[in-house]
Chimera marker file (.cmm) of the C-alpha trace (Angstrom):
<marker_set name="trace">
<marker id="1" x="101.036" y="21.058" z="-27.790" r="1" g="1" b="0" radius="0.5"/>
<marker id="2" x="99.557" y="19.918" z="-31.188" r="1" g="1" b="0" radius="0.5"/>
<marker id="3" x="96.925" y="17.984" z="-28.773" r="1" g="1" b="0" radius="0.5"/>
<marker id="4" x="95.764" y="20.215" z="-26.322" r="1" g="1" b="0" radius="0.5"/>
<marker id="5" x="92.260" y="20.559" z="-25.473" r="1" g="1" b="0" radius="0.5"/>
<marker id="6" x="90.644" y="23.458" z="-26.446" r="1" g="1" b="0" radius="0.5"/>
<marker id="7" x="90.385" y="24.003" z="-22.185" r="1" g="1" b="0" radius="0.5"/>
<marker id="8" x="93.763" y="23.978" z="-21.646" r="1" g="1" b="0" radius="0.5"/>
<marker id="9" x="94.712" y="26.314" z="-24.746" r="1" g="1" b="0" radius="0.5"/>
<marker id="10" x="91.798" y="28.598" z="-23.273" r="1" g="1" b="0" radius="0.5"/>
<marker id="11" x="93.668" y="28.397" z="-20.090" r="1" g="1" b="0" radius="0.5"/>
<marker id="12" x="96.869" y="29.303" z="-21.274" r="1" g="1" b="0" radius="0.5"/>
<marker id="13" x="95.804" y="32.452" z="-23.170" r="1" g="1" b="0" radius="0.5"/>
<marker id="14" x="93.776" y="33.491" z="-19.606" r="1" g="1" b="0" radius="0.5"/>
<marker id="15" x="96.896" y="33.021" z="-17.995" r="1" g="1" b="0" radius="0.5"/>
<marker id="16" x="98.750" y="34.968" z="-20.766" r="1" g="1" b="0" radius="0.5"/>
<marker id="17" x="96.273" y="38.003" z="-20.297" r="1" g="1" b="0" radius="0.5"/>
<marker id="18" x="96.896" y="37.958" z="-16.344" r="1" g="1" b="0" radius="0.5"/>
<marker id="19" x="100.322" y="37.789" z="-16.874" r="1" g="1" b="0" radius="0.5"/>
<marker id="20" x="100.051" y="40.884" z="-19.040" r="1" g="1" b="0" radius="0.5"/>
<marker id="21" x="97.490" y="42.766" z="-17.015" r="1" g="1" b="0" radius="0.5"/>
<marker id="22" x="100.216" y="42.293" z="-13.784" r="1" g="1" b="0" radius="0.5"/>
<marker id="23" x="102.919" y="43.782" z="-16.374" r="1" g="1" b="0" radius="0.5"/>
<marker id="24" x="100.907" y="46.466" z="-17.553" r="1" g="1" b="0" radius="0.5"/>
<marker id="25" x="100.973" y="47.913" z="-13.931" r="1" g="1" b="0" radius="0.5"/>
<marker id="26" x="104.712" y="48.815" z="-14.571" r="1" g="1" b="0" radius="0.5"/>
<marker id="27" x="104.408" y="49.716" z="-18.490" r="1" g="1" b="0" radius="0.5"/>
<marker id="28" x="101.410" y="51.484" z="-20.224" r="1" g="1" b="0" radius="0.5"/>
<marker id="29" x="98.254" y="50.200" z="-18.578" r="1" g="1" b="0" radius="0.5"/>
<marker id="30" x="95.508" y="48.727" z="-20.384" r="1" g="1" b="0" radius="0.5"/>
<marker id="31" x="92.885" y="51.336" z="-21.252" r="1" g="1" b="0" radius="0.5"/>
<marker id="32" x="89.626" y="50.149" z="-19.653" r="1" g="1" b="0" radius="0.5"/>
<marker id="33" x="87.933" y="50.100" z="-22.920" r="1" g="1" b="0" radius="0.5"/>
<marker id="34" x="90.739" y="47.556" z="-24.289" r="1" g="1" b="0" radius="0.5"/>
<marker id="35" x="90.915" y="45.419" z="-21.231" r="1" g="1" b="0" radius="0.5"/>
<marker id="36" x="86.838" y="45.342" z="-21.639" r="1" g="1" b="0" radius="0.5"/>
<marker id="37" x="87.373" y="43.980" z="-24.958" r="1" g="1" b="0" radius="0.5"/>
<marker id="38" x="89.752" y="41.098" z="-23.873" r="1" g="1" b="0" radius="0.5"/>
<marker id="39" x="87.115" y="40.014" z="-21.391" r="1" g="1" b="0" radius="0.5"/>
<marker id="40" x="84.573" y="40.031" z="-23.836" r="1" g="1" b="0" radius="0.5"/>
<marker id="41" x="86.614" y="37.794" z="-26.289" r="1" g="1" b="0" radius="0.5"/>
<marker id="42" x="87.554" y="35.673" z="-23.668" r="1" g="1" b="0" radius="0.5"/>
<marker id="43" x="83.936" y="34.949" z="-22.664" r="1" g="1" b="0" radius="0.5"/>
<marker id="44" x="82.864" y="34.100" z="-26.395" r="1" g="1" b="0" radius="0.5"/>
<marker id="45" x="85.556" y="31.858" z="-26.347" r="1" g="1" b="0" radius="0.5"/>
<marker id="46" x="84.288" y="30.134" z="-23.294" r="1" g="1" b="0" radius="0.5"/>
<marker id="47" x="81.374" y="29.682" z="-24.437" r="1" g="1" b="0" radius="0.5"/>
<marker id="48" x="82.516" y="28.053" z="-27.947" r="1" g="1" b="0" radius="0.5"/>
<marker id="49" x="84.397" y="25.997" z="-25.646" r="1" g="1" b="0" radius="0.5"/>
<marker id="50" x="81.334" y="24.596" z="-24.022" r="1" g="1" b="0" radius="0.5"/>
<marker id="51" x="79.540" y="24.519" z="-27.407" r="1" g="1" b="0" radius="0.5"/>
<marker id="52" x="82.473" y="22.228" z="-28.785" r="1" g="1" b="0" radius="0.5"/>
<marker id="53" x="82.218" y="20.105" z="-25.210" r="1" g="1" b="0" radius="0.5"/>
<marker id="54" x="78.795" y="19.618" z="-26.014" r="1" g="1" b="0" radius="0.5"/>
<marker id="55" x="79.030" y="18.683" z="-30.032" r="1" g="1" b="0" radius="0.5"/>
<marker id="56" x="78.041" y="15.820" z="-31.099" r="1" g="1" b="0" radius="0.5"/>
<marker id="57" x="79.347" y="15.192" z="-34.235" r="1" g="1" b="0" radius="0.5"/>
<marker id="58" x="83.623" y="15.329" z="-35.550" r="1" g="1" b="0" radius="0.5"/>
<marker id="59" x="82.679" y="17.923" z="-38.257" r="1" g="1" b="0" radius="0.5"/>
<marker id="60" x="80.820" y="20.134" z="-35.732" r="1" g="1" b="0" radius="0.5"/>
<marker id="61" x="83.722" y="19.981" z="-33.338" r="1" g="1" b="0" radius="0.5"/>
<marker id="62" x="86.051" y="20.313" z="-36.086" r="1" g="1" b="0" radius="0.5"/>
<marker id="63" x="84.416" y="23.280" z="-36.484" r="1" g="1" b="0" radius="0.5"/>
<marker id="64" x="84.534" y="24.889" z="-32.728" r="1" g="1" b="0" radius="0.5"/>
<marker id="65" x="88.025" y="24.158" z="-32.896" r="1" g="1" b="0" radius="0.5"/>
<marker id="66" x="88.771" y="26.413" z="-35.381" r="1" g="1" b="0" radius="0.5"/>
<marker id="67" x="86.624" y="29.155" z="-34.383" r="1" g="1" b="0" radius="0.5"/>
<marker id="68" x="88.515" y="28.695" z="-30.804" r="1" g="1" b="0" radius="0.5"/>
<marker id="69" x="91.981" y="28.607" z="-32.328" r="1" g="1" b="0" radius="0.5"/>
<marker id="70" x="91.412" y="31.505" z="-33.943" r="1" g="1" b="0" radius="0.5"/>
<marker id="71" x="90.012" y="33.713" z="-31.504" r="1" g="1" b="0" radius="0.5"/>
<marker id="72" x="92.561" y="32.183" z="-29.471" r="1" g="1" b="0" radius="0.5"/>
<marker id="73" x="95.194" y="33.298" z="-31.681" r="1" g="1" b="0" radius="0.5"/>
<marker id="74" x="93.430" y="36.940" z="-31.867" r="1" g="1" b="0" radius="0.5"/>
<marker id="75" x="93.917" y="37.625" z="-28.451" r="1" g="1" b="0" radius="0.5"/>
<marker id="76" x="97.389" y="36.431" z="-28.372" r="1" g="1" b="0" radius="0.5"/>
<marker id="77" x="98.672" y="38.307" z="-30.924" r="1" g="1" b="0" radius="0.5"/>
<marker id="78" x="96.722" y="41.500" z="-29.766" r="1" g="1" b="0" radius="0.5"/>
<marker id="79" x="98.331" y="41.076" z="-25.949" r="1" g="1" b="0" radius="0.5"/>
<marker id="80" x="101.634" y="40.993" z="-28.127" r="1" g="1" b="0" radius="0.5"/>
<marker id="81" x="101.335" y="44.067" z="-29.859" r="1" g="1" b="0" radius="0.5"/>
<marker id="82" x="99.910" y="45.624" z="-26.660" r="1" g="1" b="0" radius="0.5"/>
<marker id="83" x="102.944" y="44.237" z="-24.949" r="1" g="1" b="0" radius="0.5"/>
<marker id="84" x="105.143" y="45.319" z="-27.626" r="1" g="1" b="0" radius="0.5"/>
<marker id="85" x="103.859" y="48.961" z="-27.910" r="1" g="1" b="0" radius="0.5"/>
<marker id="86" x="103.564" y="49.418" z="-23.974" r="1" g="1" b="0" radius="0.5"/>
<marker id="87" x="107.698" y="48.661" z="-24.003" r="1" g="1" b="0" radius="0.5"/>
<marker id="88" x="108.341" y="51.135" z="-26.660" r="1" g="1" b="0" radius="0.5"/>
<marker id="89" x="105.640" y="54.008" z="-26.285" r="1" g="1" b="0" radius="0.5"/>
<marker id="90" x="108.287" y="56.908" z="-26.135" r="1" g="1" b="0" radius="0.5"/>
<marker id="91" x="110.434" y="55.626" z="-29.712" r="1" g="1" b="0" radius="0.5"/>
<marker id="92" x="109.214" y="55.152" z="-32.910" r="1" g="1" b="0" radius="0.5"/>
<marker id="93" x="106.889" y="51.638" z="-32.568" r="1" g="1" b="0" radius="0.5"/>
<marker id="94" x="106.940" y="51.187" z="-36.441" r="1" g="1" b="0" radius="0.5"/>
<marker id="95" x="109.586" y="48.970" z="-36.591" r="1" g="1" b="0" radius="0.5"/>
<marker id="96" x="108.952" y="46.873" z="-33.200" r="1" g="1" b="0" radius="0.5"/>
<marker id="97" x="105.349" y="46.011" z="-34.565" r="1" g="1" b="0" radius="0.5"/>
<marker id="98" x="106.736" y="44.813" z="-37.566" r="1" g="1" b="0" radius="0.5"/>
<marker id="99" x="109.234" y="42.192" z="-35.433" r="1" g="1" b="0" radius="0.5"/>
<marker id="100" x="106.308" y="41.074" z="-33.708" r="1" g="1" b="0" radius="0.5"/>
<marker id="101" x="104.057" y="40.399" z="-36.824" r="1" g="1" b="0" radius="0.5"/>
<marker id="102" x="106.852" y="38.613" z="-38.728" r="1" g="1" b="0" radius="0.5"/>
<marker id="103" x="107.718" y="36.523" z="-35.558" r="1" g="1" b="0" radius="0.5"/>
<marker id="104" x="104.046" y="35.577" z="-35.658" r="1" g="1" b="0" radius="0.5"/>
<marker id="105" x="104.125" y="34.420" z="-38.618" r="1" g="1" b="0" radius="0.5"/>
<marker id="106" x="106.964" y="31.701" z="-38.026" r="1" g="1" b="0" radius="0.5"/>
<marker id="107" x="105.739" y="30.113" z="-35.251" r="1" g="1" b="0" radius="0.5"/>
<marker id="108" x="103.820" y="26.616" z="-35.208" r="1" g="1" b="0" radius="0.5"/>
<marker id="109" x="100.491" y="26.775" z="-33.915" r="1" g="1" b="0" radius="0.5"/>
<marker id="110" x="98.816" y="28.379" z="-31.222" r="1" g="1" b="0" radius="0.5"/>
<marker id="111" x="101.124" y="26.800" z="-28.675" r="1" g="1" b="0" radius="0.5"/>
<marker id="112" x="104.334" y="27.960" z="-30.448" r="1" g="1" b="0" radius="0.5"/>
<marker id="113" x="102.308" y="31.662" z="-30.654" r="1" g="1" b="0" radius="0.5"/>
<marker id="114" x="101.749" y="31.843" z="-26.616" r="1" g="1" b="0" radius="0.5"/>
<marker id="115" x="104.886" y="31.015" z="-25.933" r="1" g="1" b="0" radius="0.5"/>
<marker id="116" x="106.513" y="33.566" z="-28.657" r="1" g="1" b="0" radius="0.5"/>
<marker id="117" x="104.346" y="36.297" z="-26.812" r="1" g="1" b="0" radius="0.5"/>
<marker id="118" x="105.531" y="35.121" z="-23.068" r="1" g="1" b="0" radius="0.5"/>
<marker id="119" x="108.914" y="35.520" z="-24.349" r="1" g="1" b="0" radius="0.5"/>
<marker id="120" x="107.927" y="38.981" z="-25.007" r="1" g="1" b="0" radius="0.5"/>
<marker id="121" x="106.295" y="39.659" z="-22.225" r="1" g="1" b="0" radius="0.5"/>
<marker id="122" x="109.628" y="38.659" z="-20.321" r="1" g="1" b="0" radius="0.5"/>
<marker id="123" x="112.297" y="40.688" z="-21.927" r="1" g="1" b="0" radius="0.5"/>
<link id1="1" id2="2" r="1" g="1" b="0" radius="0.2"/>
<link id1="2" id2="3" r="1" g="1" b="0" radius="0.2"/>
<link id1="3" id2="4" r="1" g="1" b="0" radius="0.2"/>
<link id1="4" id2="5" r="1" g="1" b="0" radius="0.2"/>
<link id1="5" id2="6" r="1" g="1" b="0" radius="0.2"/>
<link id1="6" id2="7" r="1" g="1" b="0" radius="0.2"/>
<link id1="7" id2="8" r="1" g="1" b="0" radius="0.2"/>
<link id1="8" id2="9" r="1" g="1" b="0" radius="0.2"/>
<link id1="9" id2="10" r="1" g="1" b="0" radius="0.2"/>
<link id1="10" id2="11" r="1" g="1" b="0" radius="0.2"/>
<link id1="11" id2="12" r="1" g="1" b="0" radius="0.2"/>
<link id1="12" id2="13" r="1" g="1" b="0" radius="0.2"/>
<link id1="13" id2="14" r="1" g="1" b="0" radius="0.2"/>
<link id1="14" id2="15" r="1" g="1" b="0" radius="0.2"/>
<link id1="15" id2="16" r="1" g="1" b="0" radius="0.2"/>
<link id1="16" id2="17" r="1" g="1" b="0" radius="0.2"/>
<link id1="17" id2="18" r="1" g="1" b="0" radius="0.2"/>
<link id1="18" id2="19" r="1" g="1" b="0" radius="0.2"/>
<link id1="19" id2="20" r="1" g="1" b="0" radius="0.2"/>
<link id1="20" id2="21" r="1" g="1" b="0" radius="0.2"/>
<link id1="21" id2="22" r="1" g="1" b="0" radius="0.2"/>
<link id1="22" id2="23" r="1" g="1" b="0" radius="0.2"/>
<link id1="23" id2="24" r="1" g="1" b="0" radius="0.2"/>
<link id1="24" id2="25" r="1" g="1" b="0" radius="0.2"/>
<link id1="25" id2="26" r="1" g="1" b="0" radius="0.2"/>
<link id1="26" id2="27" r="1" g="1" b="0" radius="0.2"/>
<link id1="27" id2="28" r="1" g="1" b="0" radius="0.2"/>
<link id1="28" id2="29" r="1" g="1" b="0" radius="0.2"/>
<link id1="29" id2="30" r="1" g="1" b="0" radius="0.2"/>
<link id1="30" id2="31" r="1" g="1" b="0" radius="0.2"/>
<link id1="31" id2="32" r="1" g="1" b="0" radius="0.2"/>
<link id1="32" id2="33" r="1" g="1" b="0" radius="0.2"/>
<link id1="33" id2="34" r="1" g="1" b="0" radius="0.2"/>
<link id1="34" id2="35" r="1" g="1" b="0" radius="0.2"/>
<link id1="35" id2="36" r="1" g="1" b="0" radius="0.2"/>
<link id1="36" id2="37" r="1" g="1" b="0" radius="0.2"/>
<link id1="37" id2="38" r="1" g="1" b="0" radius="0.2"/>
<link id1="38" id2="39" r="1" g="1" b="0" radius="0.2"/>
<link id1="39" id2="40" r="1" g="1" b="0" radius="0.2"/>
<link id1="40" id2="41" r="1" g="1" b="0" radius="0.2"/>
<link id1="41" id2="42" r="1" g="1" b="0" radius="0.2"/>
<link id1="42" id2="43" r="1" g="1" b="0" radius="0.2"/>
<link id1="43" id2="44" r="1" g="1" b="0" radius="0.2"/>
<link id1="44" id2="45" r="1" g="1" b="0" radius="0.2"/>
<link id1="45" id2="46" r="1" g="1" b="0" radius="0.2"/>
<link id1="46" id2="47" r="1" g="1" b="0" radius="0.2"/>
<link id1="47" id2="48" r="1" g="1" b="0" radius="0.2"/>
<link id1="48" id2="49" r="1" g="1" b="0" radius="0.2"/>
<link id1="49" id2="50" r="1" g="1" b="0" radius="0.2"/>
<link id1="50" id2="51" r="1" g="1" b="0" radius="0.2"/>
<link id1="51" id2="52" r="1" g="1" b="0" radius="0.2"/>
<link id1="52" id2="53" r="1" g="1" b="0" radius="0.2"/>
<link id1="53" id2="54" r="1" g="1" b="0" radius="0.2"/>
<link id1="54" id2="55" r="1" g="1" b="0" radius="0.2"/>
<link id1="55" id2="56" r="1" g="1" b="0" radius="0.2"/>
<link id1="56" id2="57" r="1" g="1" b="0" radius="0.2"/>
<link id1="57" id2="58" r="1" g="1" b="0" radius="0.2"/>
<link id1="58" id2="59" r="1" g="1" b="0" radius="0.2"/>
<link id1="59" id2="60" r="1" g="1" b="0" radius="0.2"/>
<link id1="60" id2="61" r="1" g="1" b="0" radius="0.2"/>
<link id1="61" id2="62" r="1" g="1" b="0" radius="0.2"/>
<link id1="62" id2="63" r="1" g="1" b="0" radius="0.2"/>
<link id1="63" id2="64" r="1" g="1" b="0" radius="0.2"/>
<link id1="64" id2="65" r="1" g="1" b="0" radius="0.2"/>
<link id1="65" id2="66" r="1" g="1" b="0" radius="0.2"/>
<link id1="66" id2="67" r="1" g="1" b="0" radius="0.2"/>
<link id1="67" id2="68" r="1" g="1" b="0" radius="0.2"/>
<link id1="68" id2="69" r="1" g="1" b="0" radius="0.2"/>
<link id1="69" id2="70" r="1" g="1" b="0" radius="0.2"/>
<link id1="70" id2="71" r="1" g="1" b="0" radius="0.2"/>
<link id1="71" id2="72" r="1" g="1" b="0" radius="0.2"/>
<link id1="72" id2="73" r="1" g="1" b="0" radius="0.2"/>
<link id1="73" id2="74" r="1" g="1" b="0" radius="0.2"/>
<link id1="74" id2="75" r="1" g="1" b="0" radius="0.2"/>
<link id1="75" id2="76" r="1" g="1" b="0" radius="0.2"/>
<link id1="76" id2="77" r="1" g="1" b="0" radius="0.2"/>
<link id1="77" id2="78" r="1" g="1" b="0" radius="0.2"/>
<link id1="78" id2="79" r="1" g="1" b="0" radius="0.2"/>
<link id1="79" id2="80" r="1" g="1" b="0" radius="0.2"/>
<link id1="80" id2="81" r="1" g="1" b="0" radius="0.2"/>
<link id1="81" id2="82" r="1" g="1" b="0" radius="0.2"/>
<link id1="82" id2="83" r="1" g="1" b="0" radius="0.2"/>
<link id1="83" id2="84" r="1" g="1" b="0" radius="0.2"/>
<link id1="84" id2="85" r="1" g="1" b="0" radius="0.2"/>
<link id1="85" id2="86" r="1" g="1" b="0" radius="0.2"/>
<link id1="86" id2="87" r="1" g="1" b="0" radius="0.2"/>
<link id1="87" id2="88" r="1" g="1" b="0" radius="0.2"/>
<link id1="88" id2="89" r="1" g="1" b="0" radius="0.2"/>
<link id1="89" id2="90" r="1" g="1" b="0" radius="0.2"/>
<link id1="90" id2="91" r="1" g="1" b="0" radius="0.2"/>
<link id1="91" id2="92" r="1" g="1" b="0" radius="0.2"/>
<link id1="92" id2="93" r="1" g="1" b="0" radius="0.2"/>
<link id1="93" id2="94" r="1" g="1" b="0" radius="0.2"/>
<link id1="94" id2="95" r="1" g="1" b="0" radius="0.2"/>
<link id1="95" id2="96" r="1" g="1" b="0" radius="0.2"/>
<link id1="96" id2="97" r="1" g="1" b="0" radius="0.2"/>
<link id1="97" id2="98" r="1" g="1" b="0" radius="0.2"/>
<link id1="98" id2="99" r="1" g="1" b="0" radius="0.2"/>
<link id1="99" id2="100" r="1" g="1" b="0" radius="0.2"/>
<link id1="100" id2="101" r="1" g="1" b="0" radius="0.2"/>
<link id1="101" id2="102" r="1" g="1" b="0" radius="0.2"/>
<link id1="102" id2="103" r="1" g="1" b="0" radius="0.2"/>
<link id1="103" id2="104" r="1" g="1" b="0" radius="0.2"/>
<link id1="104" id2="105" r="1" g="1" b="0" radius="0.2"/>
<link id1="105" id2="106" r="1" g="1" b="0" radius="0.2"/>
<link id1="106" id2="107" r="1" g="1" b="0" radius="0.2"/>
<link id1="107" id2="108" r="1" g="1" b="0" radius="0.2"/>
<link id1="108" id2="109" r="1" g="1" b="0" radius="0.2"/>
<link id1="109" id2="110" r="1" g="1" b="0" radius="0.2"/>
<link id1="110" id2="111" r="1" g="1" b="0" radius="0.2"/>
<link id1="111" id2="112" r="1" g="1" b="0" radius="0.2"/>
<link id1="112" id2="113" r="1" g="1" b="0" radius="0.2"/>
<link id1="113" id2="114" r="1" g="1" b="0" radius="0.2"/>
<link id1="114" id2="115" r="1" g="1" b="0" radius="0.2"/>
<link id1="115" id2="116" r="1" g="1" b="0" radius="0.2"/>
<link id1="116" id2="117" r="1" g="1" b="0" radius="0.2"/>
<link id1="117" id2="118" r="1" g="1" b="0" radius="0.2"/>
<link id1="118" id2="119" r="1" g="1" b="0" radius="0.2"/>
<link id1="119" id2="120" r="1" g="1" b="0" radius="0.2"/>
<link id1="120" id2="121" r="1" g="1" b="0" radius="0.2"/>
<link id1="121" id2="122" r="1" g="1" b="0" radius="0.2"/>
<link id1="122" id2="123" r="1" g="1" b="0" radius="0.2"/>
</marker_set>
């Protein structure tokens, strides 16, 4: 939703990456060094979550929002590509990449993005 709190879109991506850390038991699994990575992202953006919690002024938290949104939107479009690759590893992925990328593009906002990527993760 337009309104959600950076918390709850922070929440929904860490749901998003346990979703597709169960799937990736029955697909490709996530190489350690990758699924290091996505905790290490996800941590920073914890902790700009608490920074924007703790800002005292709109422009500053203006600001954190941003930043979050689009580390937010990082990670969600990198657990897409993961998800799409992981589906396709034995055919050419070329083409399934692309798909994903343009369908990124439509989408509204980081809401419309997580949802685009569950879908994914679901068929």
């Amino acid at each position: 939703a337009p309104n959600q709190t950076p918390i709850q879109a922070l929440a929904q991506v860490e749901a998003l990456l346990r979703a597709t850390r169960a799937t990736a038991r029955d697909l490709v699994p996530l190489a350690k060094e990758d699924d290091a990575v996505f905790t290490h992202m996800m941590r920073s953006i914890e902790k700009l979550t608490r920074a924007h919690g703790q800002a005292t002024s709109d422009s500053d938290r203006a600001s954190y929002r941003r930043e979050i949104n689009y580390h937010l939107a990082m990670v969600t479009v990198s657990i897409g590509l993961y998800a799409a690759k992981a589906r396709h590893h034995a055919g050419n992925i070329g083409p399934v990449i692309d798909r994903v990328l343009a369908q990124t593009k439509r989408v509204k906002g980081l809401q419309g993005l997580v949802e685009m990527i569950e879908e994914l993760l679901r068929s």
